[in-house]
C-alpha positions as CSV (number, residue, x, y, z in Angstrom):
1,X,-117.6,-40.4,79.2
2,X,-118.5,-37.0,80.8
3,X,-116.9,-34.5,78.2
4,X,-116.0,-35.2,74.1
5,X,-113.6,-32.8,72.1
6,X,-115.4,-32.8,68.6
7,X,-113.6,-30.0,66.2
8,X,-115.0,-31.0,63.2
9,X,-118.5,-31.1,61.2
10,X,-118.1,-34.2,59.3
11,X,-120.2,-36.8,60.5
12,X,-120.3,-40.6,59.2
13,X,-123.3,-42.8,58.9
14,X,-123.0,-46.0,59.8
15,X,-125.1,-48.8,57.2
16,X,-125.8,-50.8,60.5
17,X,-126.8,-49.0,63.7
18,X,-126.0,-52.0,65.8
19,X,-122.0,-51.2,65.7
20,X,-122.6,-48.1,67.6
21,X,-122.0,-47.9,71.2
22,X,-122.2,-44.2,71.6
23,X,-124.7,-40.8,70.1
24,X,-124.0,-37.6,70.5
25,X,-126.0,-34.8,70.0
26,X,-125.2,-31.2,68.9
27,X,-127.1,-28.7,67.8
28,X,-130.5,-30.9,67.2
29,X,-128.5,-33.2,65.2
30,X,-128.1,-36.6,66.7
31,X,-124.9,-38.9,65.6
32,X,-122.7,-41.7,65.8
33,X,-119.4,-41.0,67.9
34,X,-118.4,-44.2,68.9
35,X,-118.6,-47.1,66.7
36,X,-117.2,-51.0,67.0
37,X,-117.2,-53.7,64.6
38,X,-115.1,-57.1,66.3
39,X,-111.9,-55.3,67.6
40,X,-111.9,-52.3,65.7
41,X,-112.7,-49.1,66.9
42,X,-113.4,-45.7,65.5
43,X,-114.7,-42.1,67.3
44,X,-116.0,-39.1,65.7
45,X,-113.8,-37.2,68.9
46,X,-110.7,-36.2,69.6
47,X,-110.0,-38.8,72.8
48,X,-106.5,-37.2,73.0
49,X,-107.6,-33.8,73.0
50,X,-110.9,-34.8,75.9
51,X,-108.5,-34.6,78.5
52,X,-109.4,-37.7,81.5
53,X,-112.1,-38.7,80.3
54,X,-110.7,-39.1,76.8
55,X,-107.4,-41.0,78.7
56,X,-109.9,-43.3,79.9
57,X,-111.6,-44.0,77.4
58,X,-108.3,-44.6,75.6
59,X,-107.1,-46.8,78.3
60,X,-110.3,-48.9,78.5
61,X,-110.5,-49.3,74.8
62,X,-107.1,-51.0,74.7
63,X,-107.4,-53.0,77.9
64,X,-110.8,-54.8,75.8
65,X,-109.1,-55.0,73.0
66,X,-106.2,-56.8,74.4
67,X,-108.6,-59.7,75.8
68,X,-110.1,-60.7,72.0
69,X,-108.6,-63.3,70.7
């Protein structure tokens, strides 16, 4: 993903750094913004409000997600 929309300064720490599939870092400060536990999901950014690259990253989160069983 080329661009995020972040709009927020709350930032969650995950207990287990091997769920994250994504950092981000702002202002010296690096993060979590994508994280993934069996087939849940959750993003730190606005995917609806990152324009393409947030529809694609939509779009390819649901495409894996339909393929767990």
């Amino acid at each position: 993903m080329s661009a995020a929309y972040f709009a927020n300064a709350y930032v969650c720490w995950p207990n287990d750094n091997s769920s994250v599939l994504a950092w981000t870092t702002h202002q010296g400060a690096r993060f979590a913004s994508v994280v993934r536990t069996a087939n849940t999901v959750g993003v730190q950014f606005h995917p609806e409000k990152s324009s393409v690259s947030g529809r694609g990253f939509v779009n390819g989160v649901i495409a894996e997600l339909l393929q767990c069983k």
